[in-house]
C-alpha positions, 0 to 999 in steps of 0.5 A: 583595630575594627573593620574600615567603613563602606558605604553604598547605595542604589536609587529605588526608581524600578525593579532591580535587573541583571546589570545591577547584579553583575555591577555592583551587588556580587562586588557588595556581596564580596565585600561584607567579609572585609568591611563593615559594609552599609547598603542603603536604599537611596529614596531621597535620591529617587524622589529626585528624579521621580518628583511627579509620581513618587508614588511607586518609591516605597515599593521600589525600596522594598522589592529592591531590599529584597533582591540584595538580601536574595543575591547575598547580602547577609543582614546580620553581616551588613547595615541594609537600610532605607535612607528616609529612616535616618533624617540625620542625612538631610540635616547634614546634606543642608549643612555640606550645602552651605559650604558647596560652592555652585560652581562645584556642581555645576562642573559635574561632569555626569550632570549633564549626563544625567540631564540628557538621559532623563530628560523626560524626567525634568530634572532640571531642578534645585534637588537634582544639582544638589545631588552630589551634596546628599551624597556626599551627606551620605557618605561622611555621616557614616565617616566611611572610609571606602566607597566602591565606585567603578571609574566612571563614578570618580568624579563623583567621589572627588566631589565629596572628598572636597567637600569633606576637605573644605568642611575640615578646614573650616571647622575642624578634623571630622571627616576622614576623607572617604577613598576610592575602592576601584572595583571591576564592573563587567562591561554589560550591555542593554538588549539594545546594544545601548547602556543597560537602563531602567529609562530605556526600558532594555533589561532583564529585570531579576524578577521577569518571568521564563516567558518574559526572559525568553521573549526579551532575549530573542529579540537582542542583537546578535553579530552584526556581521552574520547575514546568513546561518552558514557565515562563521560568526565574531563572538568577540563584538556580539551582544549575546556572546558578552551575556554568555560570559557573565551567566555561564563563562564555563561554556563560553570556549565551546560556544565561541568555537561553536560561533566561529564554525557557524555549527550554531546558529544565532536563533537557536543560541538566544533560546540557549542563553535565555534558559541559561539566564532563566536557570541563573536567577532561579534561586535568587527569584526563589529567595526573594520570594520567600522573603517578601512572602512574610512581609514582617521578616523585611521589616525586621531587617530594615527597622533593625538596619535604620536603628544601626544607622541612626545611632552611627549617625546621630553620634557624627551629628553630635561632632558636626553640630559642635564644630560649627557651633550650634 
């Protein structure tokens, strides 16, 4: 018996930042020895959001291709593709359409969310309510059998597996119903204290330069509690502490002591966090480098990783056609 199926994807609206790497690519990295992963670069999903100016989705797809292939995805491991080179998921996203009752989307608990959050965006559209059925299209086209989700993202995946229940019961067994792989995502926050977000603009992004990253870092909110540089700080609810424990937990006791003792101050615990973070990157930002400095080198991987899905693809296409009877 092979490997079970995964299936994961992120939006290309933006450079890919440090809340993507601890969030969801070292998980995807990990997974890639136990699965038969396949990672796609969601544009359809972006377009969703980016309608007015699609203009910098194409990059995006590239440029994020890029970081995950730098942080660890290995092409000859995983299927890394682009979600438009596989039109097979729009076939099947107008098919699960038909069988989706309104009221399933409307229910969503993050679409009101979402709303709200890129408000600015106008998403108040047909594509936008619809989301859930893409993905739910891009889940069972490839009949993945796991998709890693954190909690937050359940509701999500409940949405798809009724999907998948209602479609199998009209039509026949072709779906297996896609399980929830629960995987522990590090409580990260924006600079700002708020969610880390590419709307909000409060990232550090994996391409950002030292000067970018020095910048960025000085200006975070540290203990809200420590007015003066003698008064022993609570690394427990700063900011700064929280990033310390993703990019050098090896330091964390010593630099909590150092907190609680006041023999640090906050000023000069940024500059140190900041080099920290400058010094975790490096390689990744090399990688990426050398990657997209021979353009054909991606587009090998992408073109290679489209013909993989397609042929996955094209072959639950076959089933869904004959079930319904076209």
């Amino acid at each position: 018996m092979g490997k079970k199926r995964i299936l994961s994807g992120m939006r290309p609206t933006g450079p890919l930042h440090i809340g993507h790497v601890f969030g969801a690519l070292e998980n995807w990295r990990k997974l890639q020895d136990e699965y038969d992963c396949f990672y796609m670069v969601a544009d359809w999903h972006a377009l969703m959001s980016e309608y007015k100016d699609p203009s910098g989705i194409k990059e995006y797809s590239r440029d994020n291709a890029a970081d995950w292939i730098a942080c660890g995805l290995d092409p000859d491991q995983s299927t890394i593709f682009i979600q438009s080179e596989v039109p097979e998921h729009t076939e099947l996203h107008v098919i699960l359409s038909a069988v989706t009752p309104i009221s399933w989307l409307e229910r969503c608990p993050t679409y009101k969310e979402q709303l709200k959050e890129l408000a600015q965006k106008e998403v108040n559209n047909y594509a936008f309510l619809g989301y859930p059925v893409l993905q739910a299209a891009d889940i069972l086209i490839y009949k993945a059998n796991a998709v890693p989700v954190g909690e937050d993202q359940l509701p999500h995946l409940e949405l798809t597996r009724e999907i998948c229940r209602r479609f199998n019961g009209l039509y026949g067994e072709v779906f297996p119903e896609p399980q929830a792989k629960l995987t522990p995502t590090p409580r990260i926050l924006g600079l700002d204290r708020r969610k880390m977000s590419k709307s909000y603009g409060n990232f550090i992004g994996l391409s950002d330069t030292p000067d970018e990253i020095r910048k960025k870092v000085s200006g975070m909110i540290t203990d809200p509690e420590r007015i003066r540089l003698s008064d022993p700080g609570h690394p427990d609810i700063c900011n700064v502490f929280s990033y310390w424990q993703l990019f050098a937990p090896e330091r964390t006791d010593d630099i909590a002591r150092q907190c609680r003792e006041a023999e640090i101050g906050c000023t000069q615990d940024k500059k140190d966090l900041a080099e920290a973070i400058i010094a975790y990157l490096e390689p990744i930002q090399k990688k990426r480098a050398e990657i997209l400095e021979d353009g054909t080198t991606l587009d090998g991987i992408l073109k290679r990783g489209a013909e993989k899905a397609r042929e996955t693809a094209l072959s639950t296409m076959a089933e869904v056609r004959e079930a319904i009877g076209f």
